[in-house]
C-alpha positions in Angstrom: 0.0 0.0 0.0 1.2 3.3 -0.7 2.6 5.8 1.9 0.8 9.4 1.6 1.9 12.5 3.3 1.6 16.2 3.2 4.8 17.7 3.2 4.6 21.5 4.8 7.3 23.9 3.6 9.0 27.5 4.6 10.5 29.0 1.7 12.0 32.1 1.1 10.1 35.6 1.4 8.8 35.7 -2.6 9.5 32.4 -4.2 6.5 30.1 -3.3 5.6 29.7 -7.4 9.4 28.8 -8.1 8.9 26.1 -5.1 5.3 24.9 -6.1 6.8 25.0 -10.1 9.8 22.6 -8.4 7.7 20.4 -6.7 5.3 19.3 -9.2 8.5 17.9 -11.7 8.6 15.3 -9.2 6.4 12.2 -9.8 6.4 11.8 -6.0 4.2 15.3 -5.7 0.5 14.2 -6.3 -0.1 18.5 -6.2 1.6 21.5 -4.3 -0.6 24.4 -3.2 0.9 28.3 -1.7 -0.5 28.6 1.6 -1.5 31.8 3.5 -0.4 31.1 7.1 2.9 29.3 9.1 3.7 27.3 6.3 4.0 29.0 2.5 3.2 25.8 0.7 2.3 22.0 1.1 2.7 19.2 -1.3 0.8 15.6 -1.1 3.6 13.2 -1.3 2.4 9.9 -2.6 5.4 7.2 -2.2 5.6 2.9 -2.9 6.7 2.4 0.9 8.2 4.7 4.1 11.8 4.6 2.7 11.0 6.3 -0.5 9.2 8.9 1.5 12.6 9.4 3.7 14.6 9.3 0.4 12.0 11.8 -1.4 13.0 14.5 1.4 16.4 13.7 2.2 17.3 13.7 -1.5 15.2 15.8 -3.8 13.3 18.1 -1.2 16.4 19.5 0.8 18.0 20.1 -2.9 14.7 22.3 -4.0 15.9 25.8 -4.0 14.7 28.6 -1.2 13.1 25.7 1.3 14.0 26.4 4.6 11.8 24.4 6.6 10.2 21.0 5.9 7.4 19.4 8.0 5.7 16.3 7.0 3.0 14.6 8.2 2.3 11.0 7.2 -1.7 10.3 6.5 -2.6 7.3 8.9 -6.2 7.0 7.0 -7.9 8.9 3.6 -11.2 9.3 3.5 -11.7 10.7 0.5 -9.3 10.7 -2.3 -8.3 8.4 -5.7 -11.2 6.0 -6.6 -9.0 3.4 -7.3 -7.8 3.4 -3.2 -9.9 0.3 -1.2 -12.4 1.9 1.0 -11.8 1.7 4.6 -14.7 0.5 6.8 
């Protein structure tokens, strides 16, 4: 099963559209949205298992240009999403 995760970022003052333009080459990034807020943008992560997710961040994340701060948070159930996800019960 998949591992899903929203990935909250910091970027530098001005450059959320060069981050979110970034983000989106990945195949990882399922989209990447500019937030008003703490956070400047947040990407859902879609990854095979938890090591890809660890080696999407620590590899191609850190190296994106103007990030300063990364938070993720790994989704422990969807409710709503793809249509070809098993329901949960």
């Amino acid at each position: 099963m998949a591992v899903l995760a929203y990935v909250l970022f910091k970027v530098s003052s001005g450059s959320e559209r060069d981050v979110c333009k970034k983000l989106i080459e990945f195949d990882e990034v399922v989209h990447a949205d500019i937030l008003f807020g703490e956070y400047d943008v947040v990407a859902k992560v879609e990854t095979p298992e938890l090591y890809n997710l660890e080696e999407f961040i620590s590899l191609k994340v850190r190296n994106v240009p103007n990030v300063l701060v990364t938070s993720t948070m790994i989704v422990s159930r969807e409710y709503k999403g793809k249509k070809n996800r098993p329901k949960t019960k």
